[in-house]
C-alpha positions as CSV (number, residue, x, y, z in Angstrom):
1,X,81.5,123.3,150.9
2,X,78.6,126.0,150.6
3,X,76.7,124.3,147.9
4,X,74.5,127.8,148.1
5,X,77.5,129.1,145.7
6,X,75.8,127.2,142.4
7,X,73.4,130.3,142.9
8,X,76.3,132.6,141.5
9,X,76.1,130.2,138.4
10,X,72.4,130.8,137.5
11,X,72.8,130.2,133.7
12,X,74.5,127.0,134.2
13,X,72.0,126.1,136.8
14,X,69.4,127.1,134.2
15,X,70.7,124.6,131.5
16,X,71.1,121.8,133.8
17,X,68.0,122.0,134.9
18,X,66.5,122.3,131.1
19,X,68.4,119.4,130.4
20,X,67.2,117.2,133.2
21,X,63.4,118.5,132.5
22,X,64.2,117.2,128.6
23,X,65.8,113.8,129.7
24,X,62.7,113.3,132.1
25,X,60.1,114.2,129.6
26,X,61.8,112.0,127.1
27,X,61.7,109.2,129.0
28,X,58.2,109.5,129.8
29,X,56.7,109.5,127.0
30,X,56.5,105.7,125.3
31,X,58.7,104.9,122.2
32,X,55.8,103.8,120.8
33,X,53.8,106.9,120.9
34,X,54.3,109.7,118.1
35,X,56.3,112.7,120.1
36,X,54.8,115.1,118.2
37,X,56.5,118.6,119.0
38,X,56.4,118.1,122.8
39,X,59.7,117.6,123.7
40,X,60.7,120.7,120.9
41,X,58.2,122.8,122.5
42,X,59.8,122.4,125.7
43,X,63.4,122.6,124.5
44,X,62.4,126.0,122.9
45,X,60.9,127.0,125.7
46,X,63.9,126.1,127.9
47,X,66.2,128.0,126.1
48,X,63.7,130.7,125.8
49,X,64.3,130.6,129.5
50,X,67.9,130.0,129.8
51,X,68.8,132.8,127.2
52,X,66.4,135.2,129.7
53,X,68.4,133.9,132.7
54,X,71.8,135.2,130.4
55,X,70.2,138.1,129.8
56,X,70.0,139.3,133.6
57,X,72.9,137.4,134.8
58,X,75.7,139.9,136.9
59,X,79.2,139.5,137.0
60,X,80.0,136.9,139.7
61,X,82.6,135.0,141.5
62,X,82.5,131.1,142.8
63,X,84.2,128.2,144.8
64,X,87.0,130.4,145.4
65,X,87.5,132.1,141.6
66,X,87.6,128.7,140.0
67,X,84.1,130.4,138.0
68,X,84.2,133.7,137.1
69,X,81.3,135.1,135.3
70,X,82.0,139.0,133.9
71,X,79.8,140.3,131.8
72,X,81.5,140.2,128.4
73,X,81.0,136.4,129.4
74,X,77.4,136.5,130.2
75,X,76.9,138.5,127.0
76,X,78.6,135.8,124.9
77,X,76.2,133.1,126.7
78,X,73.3,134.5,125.5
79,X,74.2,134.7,121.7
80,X,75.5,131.2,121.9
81,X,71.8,130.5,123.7
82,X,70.2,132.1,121.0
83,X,72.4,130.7,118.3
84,X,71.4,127.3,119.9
85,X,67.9,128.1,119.5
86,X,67.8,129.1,116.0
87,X,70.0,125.6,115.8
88,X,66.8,123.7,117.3
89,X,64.2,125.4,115.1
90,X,66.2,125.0,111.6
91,X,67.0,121.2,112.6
92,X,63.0,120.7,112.6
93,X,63.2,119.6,109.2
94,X,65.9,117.1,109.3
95,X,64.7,115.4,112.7
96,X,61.3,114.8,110.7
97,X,62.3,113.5,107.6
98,X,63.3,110.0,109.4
99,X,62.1,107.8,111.5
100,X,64.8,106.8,113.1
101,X,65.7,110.7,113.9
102,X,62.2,111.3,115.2
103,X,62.9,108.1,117.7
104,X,66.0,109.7,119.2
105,X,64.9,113.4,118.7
106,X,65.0,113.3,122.8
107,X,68.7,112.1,122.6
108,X,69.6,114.9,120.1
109,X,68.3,117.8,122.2
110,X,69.9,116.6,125.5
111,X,73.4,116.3,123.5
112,X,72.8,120.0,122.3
113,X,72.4,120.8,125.9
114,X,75.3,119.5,127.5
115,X,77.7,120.6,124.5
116,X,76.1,123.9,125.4
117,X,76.7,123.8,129.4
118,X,80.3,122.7,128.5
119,X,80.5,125.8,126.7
120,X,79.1,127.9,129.6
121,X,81.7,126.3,132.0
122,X,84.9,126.8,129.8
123,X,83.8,130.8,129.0
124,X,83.6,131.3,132.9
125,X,86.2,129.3,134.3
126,X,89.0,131.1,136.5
127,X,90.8,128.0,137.4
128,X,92.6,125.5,134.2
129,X,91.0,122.0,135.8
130,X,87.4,123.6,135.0
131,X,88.1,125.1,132.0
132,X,89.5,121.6,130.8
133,X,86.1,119.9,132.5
134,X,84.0,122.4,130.2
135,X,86.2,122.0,127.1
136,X,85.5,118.2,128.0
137,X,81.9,118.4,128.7
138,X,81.4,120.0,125.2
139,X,83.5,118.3,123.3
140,X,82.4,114.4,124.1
141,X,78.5,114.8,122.8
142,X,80.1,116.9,120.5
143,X,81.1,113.7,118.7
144,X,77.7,112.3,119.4
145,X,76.2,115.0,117.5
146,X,78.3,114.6,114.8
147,X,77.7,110.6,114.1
148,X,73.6,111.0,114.9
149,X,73.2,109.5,111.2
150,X,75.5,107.0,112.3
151,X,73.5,104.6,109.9
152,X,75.4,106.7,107.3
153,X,79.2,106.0,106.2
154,X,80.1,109.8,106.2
155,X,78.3,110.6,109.5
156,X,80.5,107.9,110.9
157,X,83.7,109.1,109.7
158,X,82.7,112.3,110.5
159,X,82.4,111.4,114.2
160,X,85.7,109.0,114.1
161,X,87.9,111.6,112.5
162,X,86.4,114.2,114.8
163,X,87.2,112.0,118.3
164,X,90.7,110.9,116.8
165,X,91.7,114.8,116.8
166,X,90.0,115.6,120.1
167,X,91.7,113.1,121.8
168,X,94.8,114.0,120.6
169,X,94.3,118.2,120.7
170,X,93.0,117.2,124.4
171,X,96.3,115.3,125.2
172,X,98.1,118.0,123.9
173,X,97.1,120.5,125.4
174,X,96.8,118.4,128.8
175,X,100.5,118.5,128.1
176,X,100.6,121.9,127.7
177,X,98.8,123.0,131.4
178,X,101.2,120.5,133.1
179,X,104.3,122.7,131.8
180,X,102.1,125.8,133.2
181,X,101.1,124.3,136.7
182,X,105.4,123.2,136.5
183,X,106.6,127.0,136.2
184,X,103.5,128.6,138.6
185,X,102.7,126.1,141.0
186,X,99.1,126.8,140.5
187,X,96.1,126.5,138.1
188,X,94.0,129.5,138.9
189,X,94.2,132.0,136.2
190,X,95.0,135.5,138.5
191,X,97.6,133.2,140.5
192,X,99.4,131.9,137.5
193,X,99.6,135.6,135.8
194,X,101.0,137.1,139.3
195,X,103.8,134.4,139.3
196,X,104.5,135.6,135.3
197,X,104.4,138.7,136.1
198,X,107.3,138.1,138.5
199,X,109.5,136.8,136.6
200,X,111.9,139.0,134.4
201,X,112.0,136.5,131.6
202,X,109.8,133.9,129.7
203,X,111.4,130.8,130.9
204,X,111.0,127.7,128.1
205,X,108.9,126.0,130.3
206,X,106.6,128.7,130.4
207,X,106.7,128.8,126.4
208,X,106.1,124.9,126.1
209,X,103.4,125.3,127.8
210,X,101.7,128.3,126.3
211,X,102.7,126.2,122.9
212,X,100.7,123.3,123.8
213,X,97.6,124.9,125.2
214,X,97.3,127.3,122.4
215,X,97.8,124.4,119.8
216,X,95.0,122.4,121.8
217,X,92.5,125.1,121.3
218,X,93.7,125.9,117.8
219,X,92.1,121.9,117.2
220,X,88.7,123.4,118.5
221,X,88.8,126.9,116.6
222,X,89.9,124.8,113.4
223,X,92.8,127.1,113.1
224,X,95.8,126.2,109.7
225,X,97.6,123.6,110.8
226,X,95.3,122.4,113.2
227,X,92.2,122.2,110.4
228,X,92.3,118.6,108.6
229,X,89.6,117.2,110.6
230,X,86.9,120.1,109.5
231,X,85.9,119.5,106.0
232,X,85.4,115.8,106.6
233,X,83.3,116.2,110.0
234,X,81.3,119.2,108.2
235,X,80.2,116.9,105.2
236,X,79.2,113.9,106.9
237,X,77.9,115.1,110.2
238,X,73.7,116.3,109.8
239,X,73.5,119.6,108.5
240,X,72.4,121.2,111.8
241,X,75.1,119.8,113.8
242,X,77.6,120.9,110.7
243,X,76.2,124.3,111.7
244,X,76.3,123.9,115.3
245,X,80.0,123.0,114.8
246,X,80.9,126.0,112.5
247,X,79.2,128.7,114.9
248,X,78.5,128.2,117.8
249,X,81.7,125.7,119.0
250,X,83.9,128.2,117.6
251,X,82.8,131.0,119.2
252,X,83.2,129.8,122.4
253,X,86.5,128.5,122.3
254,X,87.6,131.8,120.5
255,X,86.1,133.9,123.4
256,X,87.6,131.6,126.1
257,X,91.2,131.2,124.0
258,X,91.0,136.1,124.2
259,X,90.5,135.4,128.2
260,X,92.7,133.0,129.2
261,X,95.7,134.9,126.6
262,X,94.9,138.3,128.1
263,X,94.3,137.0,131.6
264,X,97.4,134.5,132.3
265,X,99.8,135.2,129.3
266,X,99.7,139.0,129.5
267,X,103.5,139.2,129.9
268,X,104.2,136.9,127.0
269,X,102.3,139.1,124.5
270,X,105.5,139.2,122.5
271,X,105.4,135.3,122.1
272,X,101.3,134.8,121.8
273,X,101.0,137.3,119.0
274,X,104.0,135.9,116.9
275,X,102.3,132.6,116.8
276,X,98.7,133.8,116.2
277,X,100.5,136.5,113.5
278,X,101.5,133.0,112.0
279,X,98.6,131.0,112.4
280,X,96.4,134.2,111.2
281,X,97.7,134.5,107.8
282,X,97.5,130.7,107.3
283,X,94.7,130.1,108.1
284,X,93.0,132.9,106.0
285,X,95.0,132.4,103.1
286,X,95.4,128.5,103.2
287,X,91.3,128.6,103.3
288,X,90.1,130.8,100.6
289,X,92.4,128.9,98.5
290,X,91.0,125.5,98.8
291,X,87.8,126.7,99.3
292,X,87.7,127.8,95.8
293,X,88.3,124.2,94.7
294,X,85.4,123.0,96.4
295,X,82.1,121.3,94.8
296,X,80.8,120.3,97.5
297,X,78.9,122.7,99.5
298,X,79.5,121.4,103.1
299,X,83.3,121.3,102.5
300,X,83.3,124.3,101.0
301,X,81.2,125.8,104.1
302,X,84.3,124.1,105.9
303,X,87.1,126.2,104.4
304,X,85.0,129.0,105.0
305,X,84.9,128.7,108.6
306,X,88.6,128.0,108.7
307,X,89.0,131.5,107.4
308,X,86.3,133.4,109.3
309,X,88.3,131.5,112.2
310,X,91.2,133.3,111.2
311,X,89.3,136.6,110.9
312,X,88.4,136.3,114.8
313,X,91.8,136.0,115.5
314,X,92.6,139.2,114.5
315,X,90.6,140.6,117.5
316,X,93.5,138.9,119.6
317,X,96.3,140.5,118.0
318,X,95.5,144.0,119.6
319,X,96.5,145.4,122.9
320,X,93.4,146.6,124.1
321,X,91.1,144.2,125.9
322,X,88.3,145.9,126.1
323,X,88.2,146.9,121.7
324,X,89.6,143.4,121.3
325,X,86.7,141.7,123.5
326,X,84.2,144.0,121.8
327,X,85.2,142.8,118.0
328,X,85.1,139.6,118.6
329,X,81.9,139.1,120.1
330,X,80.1,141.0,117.7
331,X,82.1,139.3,115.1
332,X,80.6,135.7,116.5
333,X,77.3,137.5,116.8
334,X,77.2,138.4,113.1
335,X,78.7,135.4,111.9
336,X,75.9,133.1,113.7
337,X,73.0,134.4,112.2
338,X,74.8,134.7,108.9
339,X,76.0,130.9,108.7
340,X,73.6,129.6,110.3
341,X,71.0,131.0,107.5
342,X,73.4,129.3,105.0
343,X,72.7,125.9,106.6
344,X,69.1,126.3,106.9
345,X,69.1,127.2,103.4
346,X,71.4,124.0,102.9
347,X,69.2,122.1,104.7
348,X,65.9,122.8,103.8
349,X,67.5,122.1,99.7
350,X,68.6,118.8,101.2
351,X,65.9,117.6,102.6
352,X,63.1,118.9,99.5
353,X,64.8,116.8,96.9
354,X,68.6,118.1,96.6
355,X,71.7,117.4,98.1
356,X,74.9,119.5,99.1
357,X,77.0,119.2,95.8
358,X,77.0,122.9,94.5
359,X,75.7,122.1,90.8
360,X,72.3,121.4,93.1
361,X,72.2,125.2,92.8
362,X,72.5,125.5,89.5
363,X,69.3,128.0,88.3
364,X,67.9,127.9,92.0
365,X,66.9,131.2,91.3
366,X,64.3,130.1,88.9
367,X,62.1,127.7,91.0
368,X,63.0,129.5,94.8
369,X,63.5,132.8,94.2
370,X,62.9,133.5,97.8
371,X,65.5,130.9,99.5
372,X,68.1,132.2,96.6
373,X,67.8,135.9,97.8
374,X,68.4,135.1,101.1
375,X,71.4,132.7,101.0
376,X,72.6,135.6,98.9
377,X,71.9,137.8,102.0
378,X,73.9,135.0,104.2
379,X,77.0,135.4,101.8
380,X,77.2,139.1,101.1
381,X,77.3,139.1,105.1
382,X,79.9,136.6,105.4
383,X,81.9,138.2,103.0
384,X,81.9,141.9,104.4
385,X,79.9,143.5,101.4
386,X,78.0,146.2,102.8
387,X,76.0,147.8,103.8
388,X,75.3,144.2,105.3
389,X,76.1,143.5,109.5
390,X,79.8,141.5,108.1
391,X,81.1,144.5,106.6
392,X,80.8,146.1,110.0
393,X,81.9,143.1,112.0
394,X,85.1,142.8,109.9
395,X,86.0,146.4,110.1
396,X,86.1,146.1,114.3
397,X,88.0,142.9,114.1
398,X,90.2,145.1,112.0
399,X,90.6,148.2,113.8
400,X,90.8,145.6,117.0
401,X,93.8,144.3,115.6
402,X,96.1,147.2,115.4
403,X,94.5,148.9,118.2
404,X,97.3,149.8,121.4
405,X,100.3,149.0,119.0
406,X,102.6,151.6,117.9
407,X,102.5,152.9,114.0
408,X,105.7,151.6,113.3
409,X,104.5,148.3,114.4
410,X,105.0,147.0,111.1
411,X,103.6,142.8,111.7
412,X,100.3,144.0,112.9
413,X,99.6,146.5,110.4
414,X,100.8,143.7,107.8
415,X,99.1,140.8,109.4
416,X,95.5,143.0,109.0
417,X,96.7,144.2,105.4
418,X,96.8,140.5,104.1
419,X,93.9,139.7,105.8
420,X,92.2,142.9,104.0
421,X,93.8,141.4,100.2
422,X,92.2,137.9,101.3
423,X,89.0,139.7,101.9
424,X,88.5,139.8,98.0
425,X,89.8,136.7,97.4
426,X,86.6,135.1,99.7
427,X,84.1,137.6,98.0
428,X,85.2,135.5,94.5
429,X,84.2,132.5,96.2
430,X,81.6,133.3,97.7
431,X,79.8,135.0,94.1
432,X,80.6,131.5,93.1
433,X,77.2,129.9,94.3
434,X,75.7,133.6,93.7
435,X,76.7,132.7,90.0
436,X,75.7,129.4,90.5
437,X,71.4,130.3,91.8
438,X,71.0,133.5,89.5
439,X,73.3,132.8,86.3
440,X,74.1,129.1,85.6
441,X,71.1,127.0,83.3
442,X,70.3,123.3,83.7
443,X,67.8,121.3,82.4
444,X,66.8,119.8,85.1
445,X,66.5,122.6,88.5
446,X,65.4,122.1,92.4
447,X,61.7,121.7,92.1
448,X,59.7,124.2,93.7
449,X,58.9,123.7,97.4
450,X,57.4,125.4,100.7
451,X,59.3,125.7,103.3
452,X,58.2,124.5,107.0
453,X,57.3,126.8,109.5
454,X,60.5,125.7,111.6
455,X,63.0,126.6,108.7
456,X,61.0,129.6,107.8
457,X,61.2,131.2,111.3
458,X,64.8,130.5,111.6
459,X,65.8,132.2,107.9
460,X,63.9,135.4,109.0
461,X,65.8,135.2,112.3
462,X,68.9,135.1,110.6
463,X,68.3,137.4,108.1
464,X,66.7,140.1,110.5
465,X,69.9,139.9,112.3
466,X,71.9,140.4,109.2
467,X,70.2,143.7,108.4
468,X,69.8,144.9,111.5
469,X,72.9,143.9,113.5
470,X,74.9,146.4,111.5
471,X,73.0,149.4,111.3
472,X,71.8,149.3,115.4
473,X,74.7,151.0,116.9
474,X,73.0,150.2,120.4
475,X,74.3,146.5,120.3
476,X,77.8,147.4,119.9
477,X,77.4,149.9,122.9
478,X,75.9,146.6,124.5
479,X,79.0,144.7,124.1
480,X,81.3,147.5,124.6
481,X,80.0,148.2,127.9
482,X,80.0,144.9,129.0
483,X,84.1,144.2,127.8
484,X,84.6,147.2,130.5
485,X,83.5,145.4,133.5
């Protein structure tokens, strides 16, 4: 074995080394000392580092094409890097406002980490075992993360019903790559879409398997029917984590599900895009609905990611790789910086004297004028009002979608003209906590407070990306160029 290969992986090699630097330095220092911001200096600065290393990564090949890096992967490594960061600067004010957080504030960065390097290894796998070892690697502290308050009842059924589901989407979709190794005789990606390629006909083997694998990832991208477990793990895992979850998780396993459906199922497009033409219309229909019934802001958050989930999709439907790559990154890009200035907005309420039920907001215009215009940023954005960077991300996912197919392709125009009508349907919901901050009374509003230099640097992050990610045509070139390689 020519271990000189883990070269070709230099981001990887860059987060495994930030997080052994983070577990050393956390064991160093005493319990008994006060941390301070040492170890989140050096996690900032080791992402700082790791999102440079994405940055100037090239398109490589390892251990025999079981990692392939291309460079629409290595672009979708460093927004997931810097969606992590603004994730470790918003979740500032939550590690400080317990002790018991600030004790195990080494514990919660190394988790982040290591979700983050499984990430990194499922985006770039060639080969099914890796992928599934990524998927694995993220997915265990994943439910770490989302039980840190484990002193809390929620944050522990939060975790429980999120590990119940992952072992059981895992299983299934274990299930799934055994019916695919059964009809190819192989688990690299290129080898297995040669042997399909072959062969005249779809056999049902072939279609079990692409059933269970896509039903296994539909469990991470929270897709209708696979969804029940979301709106309890968003409300009683820590707001960052909930935030962590929504973003940055899904964006990975959407990006990764685009590859391997393009890559290995190319000559079942007939049979992938019925399911997701299904799946798609459920998932952004079944959402908006419930999430009009929410009061509580976390579930409703929830419902919303079930349906921008679905939105994603709609980059998958389309027949060209390169439009359909395009969209959805810059769809995840936009919808990072947009959610995850929700949650710091959620967050910093929450931990300043409020909680996550959406009467909290009730006249927050009156007392934080400043956090209520830019939450209202956050969900013009995620709604696709413009002149906003979600109107713009919508509109590719859009055009993605009925990109290569033929006019009178009558489901893929329809599937894009229901998820146009739902479009509406989210903007009511979403002017429903806009209603909530500038037009409800109460008696008794949020308080005034100042924000922490942590949560304030992450909302003008977030909200510089929402203003600008639109309007710079130079970053979708970026991506655009990078999906051709």
């Amino acid at each position: 074995m020519n271990y000189s290969q883990f070269l070709n992986m230099l981001p990887e090699v860059a987060l495994v080394l930030a997080l052994i630097i983070v577990f050393i330095e956390d064991f160093c220092i005493s319990r008994k000392q006060v941390k301070g911001y040492t170890l989140y200096a050096l996690t900032v600065g080791l992402l700082a580092v790791t999102l440079g290393v994405c940055l100037s990564a090239q398109p490589t090949e390892a251990f025999g094409g079981m990692y392939v890096a291309t460079a629409a992967a290595n672009v979708m490594k460093t927004i997931l890097t810097a969606g992590t960061l603004i994730v470790v600067v918003m979740a500032q004010t939550w590690i400080k406002s317990s002790a018991l957080t600030v004790k195990y504030e080494g514990e919660f960065y190394m988790l982040i980490l290591s979700t983050l390097l499984g990430m990194f290894i499922m985006m770039s796998s060639g080969h099914f075992l890796l992928f599934f070892l990524g998927l694995e690697t993220a997915s265990v502290p994943m439910a770490c993360l989302a039980a840190f308050d484990k002193w809390k009842q929620k944050s522990a059924e939060a975790a429980a019903k999120y590990v119940l589901m992952a072992t059981f989407s895992s299983g299934v979709m274990l299930f799934g790559i055994s019916f695919i190794y059964a009809a190819a005789g192989t688990l690299y990606y290129a080898d297995i879409a040669e042997k399909f390629n072959a062969l005249y006909t779809a056999s049902p083997l072939i279609l079990m398997g692409l059933a269970f694998f896509f039903s296994g990832l539909g469990f991470k991208l929270s897709l209708v029917p696979f969804h029940f477990w979301t709106a309890d793990t968003y409300e009683g895992a820590p707001t960052p984590v909930t935030g962590y979850l929504s973003v940055i998780s899904k964006g990975a396993a959407a990006f990764t599900l685009l590859i391997i459906l393009f890559r290995v199922f190319e000559p079942m497009q007939e049979y992938y895009q019925a399911m997701l033409y299904v799946v798609i219309i459920l998932s952004i229909t079944v959402a908006n609905l419930f999430a009009i019934r929410q009061s509580e802001l976390k579930r409703f958050m929830a419902f919303s990611s079930i349906s921008q989930a679905g939105y994603i999709m709609l980059a998958v439907i389309g027949n060209d790789f390169q439009m359909s790559t395009t969209a959805l990154i810059y769809y995840v890009l936009v919808y990072v910086v947009a959610n995850m200035a929700v949650f710091t907005v959620i967050s910093s309420v929450e931990h300043n004297g409020g909680d996550t039920k959406m009467s909290t907001y009730d006249g927050f215009y009156q007392t934080n004028p400043k956090l209520a215009f830019l939450m209202t940023l956050a969900l013009f954005s995620l709604a696709g009002i413009p002149p906003f960077a979600g109107m713009f991300s919508k509109f590719f996912v859009f055009m993605a979608g009925v990109t290569g197919h033929e006019p009178t392709s009558f489901w893929a125009y329809f599937v894009v003209f229901i998820a146009l009508v739902n479009t509406v349907v989210s903007l009511y919901y979403y002017l429903l906590i806009v209603k909530a901050m500038y037009i409800k009374k109460t008696d008794t509003p949020l308080p005034t407070f100042r924000t922490d230099f942590a949560t304030r640097a992450s909302l003008v992050l977030c909200t510089a990306g929402i203003l600008l990610f639109g309007v710079c045509s130079f970053i979708y070139d970026w991506i655009y160029a990078s999906a051709a390689l």
